[in-house]
N, CA, C and O atoms as a GROMACS GRO file, in nm:
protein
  308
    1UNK      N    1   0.085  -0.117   0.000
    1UNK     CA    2   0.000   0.000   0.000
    1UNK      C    3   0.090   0.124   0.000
    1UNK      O    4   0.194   0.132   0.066
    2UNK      N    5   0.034   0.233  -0.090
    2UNK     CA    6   0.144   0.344  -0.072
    2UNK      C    7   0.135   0.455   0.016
    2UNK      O    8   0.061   0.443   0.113
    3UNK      N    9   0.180   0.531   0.005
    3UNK     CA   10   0.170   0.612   0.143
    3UNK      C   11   0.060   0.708   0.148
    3UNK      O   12   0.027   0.747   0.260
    4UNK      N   13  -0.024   0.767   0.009
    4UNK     CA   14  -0.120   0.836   0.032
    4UNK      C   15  -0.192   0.749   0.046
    4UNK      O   16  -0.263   0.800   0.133
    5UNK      N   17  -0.250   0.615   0.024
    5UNK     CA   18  -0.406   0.538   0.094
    5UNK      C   19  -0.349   0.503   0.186
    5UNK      O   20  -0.445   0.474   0.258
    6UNK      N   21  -0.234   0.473   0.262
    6UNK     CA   22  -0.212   0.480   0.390
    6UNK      C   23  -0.276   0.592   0.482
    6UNK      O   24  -0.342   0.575   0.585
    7UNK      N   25  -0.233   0.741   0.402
    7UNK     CA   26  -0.260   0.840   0.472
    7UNK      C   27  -0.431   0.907   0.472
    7UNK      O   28  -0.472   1.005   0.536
    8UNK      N   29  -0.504   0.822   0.384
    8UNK     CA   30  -0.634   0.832   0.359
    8UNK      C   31  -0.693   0.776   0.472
    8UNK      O   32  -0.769   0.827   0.554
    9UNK      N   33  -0.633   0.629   0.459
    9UNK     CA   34  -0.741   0.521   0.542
    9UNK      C   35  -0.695   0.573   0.719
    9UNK      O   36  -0.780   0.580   0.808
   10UNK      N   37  -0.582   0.596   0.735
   10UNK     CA   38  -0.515   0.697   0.884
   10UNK      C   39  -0.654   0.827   0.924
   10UNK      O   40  -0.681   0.866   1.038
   11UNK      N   41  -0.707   0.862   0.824
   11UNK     CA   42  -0.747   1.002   0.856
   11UNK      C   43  -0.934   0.911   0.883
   11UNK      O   44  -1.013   0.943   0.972
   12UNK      N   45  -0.956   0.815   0.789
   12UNK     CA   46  -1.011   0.779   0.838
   12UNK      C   47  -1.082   0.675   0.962
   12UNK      O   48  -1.187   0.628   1.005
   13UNK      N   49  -0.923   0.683   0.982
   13UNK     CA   50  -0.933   0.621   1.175
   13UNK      C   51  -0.953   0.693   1.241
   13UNK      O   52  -1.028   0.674   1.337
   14UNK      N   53  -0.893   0.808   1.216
   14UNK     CA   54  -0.904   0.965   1.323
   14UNK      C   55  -1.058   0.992   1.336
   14UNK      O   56  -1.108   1.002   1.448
   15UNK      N   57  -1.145   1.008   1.207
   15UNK     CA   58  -1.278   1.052   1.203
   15UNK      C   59  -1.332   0.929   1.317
   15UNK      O   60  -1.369   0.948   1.433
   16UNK      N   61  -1.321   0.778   1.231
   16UNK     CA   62  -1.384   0.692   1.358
   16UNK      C   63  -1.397   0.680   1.487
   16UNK      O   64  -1.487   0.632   1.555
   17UNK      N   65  -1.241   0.755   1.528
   17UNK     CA   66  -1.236   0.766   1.677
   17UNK      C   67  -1.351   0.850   1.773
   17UNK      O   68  -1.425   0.832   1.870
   18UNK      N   69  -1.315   0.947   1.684
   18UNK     CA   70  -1.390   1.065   1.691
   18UNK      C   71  -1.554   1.042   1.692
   18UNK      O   72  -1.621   1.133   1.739
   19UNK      N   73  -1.610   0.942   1.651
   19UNK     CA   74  -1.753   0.944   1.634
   19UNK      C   75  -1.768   0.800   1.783
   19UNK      O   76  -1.858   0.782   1.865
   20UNK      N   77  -1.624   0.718   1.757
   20UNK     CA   78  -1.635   0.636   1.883
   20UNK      C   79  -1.658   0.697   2.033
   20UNK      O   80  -1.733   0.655   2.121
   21UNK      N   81  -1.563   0.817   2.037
   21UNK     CA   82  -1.606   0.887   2.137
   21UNK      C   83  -1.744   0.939   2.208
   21UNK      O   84  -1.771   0.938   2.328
   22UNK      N   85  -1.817   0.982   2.108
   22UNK     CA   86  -1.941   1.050   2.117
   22UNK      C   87  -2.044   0.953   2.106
   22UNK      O   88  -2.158   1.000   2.112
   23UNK      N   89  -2.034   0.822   2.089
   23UNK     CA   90  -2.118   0.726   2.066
   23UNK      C   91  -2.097   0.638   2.206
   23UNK      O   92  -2.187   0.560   2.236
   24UNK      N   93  -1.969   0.650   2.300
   24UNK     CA   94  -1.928   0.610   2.436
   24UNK      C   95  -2.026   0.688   2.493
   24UNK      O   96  -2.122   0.638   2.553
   25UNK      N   97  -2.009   0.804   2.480
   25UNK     CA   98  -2.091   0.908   2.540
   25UNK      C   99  -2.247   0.890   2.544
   25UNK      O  100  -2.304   0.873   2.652
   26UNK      N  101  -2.286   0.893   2.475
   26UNK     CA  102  -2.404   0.876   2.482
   26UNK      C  103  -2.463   0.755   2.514
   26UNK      O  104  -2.584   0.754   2.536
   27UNK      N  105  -2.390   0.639   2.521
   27UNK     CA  106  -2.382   0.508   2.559
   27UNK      C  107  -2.422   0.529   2.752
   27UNK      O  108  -2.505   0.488   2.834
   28UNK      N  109  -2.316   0.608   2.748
   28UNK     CA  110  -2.302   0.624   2.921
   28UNK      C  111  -2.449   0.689   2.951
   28UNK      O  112  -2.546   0.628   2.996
   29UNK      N  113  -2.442   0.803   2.921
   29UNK     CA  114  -2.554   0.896   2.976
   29UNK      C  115  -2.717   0.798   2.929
   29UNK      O  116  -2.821   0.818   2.991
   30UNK      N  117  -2.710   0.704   2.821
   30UNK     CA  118  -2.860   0.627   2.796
   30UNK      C  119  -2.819   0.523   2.924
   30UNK      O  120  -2.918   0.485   2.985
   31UNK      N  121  -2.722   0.483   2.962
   31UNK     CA  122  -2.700   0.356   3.077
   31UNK      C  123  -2.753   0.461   3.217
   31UNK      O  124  -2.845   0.434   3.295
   32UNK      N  125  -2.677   0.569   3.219
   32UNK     CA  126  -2.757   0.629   3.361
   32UNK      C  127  -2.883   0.672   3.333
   32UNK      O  128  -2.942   0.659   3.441
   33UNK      N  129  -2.969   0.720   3.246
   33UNK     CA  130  -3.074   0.692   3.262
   33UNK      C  131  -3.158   0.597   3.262
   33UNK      O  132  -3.268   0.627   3.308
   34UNK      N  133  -3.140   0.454   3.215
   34UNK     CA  134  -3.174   0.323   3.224
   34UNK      C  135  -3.178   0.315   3.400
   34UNK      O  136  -3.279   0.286   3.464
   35UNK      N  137  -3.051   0.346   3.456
   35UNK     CA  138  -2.977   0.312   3.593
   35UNK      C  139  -3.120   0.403   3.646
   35UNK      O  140  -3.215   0.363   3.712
   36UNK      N  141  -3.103   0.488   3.610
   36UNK     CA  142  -3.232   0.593   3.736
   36UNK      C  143  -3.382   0.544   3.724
   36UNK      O  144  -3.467   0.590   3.800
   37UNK      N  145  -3.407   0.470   3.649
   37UNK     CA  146  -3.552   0.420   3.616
   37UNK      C  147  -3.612   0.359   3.750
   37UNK      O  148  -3.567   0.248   3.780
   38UNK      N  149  -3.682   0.401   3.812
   38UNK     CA  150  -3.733   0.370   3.950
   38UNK      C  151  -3.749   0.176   3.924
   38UNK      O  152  -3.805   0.138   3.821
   39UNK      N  153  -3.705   0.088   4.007
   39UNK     CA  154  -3.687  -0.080   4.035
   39UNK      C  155  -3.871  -0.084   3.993
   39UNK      O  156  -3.904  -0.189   3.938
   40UNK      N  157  -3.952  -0.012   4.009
   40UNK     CA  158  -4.088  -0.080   4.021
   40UNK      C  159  -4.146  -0.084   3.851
   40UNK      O  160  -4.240  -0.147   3.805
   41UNK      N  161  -4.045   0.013   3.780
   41UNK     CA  162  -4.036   0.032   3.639
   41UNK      C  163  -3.973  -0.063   3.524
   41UNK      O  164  -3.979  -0.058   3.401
   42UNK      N  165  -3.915  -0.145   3.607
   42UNK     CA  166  -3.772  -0.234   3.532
   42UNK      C  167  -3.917  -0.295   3.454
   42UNK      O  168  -3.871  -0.331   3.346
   43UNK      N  169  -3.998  -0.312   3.451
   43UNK     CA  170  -4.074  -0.459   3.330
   43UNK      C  171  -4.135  -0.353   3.214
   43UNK      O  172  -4.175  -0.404   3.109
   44UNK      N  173  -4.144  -0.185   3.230
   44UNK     CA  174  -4.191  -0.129   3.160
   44UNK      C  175  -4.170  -0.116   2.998
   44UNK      O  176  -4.083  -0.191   2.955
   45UNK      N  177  -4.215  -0.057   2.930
   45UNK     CA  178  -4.131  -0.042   2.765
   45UNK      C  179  -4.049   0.092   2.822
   45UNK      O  180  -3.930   0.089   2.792
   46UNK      N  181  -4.088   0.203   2.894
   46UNK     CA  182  -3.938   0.282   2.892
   46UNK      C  183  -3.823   0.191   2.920
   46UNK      O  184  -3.724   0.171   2.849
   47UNK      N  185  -3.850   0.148   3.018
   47UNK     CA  186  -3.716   0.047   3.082
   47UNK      C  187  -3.678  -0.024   2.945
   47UNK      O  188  -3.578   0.025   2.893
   48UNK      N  189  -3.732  -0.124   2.880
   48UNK     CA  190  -3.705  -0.194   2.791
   48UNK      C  191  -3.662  -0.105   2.658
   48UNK      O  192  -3.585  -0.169   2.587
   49UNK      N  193  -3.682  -0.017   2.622
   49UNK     CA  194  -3.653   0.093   2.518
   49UNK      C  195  -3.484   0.148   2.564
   49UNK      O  196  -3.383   0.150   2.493
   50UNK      N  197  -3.499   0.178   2.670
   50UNK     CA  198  -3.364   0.253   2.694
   50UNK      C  199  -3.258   0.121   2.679
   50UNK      O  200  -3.154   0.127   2.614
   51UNK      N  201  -3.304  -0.002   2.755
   51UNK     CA  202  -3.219  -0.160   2.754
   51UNK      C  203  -3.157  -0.177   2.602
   51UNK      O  204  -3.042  -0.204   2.568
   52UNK      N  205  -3.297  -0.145   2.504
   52UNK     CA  206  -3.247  -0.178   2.367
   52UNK      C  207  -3.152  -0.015   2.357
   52UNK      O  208  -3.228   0.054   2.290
   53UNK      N  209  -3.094   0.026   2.374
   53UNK     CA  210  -3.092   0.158   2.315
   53UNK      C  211  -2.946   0.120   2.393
   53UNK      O  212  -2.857   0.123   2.308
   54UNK      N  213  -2.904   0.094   2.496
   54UNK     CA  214  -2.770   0.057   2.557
   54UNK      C  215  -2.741  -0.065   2.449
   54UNK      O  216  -2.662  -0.050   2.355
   55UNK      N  217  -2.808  -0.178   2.472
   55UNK     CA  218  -2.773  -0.306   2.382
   55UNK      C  219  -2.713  -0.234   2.227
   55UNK      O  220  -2.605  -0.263   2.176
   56UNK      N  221  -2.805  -0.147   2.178
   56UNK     CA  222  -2.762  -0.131   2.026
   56UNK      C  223  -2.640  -0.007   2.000
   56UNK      O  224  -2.574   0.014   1.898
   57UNK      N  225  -2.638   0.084   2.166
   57UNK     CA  226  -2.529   0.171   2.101
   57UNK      C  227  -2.418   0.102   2.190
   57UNK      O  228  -2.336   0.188   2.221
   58UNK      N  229  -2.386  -0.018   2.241
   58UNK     CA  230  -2.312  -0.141   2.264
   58UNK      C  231  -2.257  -0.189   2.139
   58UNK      O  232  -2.145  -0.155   2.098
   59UNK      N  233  -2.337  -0.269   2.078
   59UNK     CA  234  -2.297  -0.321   1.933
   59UNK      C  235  -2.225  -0.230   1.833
   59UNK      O  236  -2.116  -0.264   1.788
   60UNK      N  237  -2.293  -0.097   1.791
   60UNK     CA  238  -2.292   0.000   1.723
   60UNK      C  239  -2.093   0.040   1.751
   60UNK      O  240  -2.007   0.025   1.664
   61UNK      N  241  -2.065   0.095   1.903
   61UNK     CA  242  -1.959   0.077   1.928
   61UNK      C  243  -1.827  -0.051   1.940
   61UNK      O  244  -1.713  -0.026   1.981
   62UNK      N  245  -1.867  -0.163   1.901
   62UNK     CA  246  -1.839  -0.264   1.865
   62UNK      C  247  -1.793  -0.311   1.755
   62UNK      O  248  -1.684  -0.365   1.740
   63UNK      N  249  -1.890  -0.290   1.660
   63UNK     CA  250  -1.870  -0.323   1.515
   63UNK      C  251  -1.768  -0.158   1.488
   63UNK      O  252  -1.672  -0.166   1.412
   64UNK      N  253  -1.791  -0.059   1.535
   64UNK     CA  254  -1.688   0.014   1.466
   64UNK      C  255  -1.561   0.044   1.534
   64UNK      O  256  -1.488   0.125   1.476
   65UNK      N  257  -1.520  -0.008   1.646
   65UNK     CA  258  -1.379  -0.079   1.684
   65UNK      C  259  -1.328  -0.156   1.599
   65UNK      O  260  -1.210  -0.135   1.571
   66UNK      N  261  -1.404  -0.279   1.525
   66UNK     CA  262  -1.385  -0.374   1.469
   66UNK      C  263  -1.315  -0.306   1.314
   66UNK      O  264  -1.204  -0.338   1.272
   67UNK      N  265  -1.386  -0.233   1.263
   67UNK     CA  266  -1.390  -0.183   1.155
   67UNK      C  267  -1.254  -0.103   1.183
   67UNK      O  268  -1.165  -0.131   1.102
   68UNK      N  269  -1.218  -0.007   1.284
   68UNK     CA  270  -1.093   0.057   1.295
   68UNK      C  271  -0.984  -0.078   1.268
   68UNK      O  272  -0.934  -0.098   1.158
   69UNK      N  273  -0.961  -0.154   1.376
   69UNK     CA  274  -0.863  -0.251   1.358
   69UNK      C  275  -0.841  -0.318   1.236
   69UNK      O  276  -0.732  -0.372   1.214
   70UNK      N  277  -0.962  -0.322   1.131
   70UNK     CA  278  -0.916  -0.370   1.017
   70UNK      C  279  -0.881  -0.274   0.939
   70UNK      O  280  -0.849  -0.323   0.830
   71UNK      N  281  -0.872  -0.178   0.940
   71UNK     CA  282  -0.813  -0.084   0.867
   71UNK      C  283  -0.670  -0.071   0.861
   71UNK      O  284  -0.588  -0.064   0.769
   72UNK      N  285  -0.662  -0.069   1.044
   72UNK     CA  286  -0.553  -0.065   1.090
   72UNK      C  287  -0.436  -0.203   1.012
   72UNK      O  288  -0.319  -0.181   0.982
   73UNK      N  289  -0.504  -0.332   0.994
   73UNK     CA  290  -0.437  -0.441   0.940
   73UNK      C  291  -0.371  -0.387   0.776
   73UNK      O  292  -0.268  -0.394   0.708
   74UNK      N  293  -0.509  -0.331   0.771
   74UNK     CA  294  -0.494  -0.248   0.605
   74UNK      C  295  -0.365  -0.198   0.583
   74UNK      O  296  -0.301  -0.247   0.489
   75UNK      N  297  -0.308  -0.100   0.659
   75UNK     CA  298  -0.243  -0.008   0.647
   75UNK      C  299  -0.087  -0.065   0.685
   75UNK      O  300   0.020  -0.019   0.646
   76UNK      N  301  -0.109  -0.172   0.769
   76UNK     CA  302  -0.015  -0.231   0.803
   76UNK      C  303   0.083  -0.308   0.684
   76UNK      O  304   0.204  -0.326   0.685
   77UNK      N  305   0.001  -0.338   0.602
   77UNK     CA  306   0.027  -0.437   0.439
   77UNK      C  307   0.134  -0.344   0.352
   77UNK      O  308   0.172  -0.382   0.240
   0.00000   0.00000   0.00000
């Protein structure tokens, strides 16, 4: 690989990070509001809405870790 799609697929690790961050974030702050949901609420659909909403910005941050590191293999070649 030459050094400018090196330096392409690099910039687009930087952006990923960058959206990984803010997708942690909001990860956290949907988990403390899940966390504050009064115990007599846990069987509700809020409760269950916010559950899916941790579960999917879980994955969401997951698959695009995944996606960095293969880039990262990319660039390595």
């Amino acid at each position: 690989m030459n050094k400018i799609r090196r330096k392409k697929l690099q910039e687009i690790i930087d952006r990923a990070n960058s959206i990984l961050c803010v997708l942690e974030e909001l990860k956290e702050e949907e988990e403390a509001y899940r966390d504050n949901i009064p115990e007599n609420l846990h069987n509700s659909e809020r409760y269950e809405k916010a559950e899916t909403a941790c579960d999917s910005l879980y994955e969401a941050i997951s698959y695009l870790e995944e996606v960095t590191q293969n880039i990262e293999i990319a660039i390595e070649c």
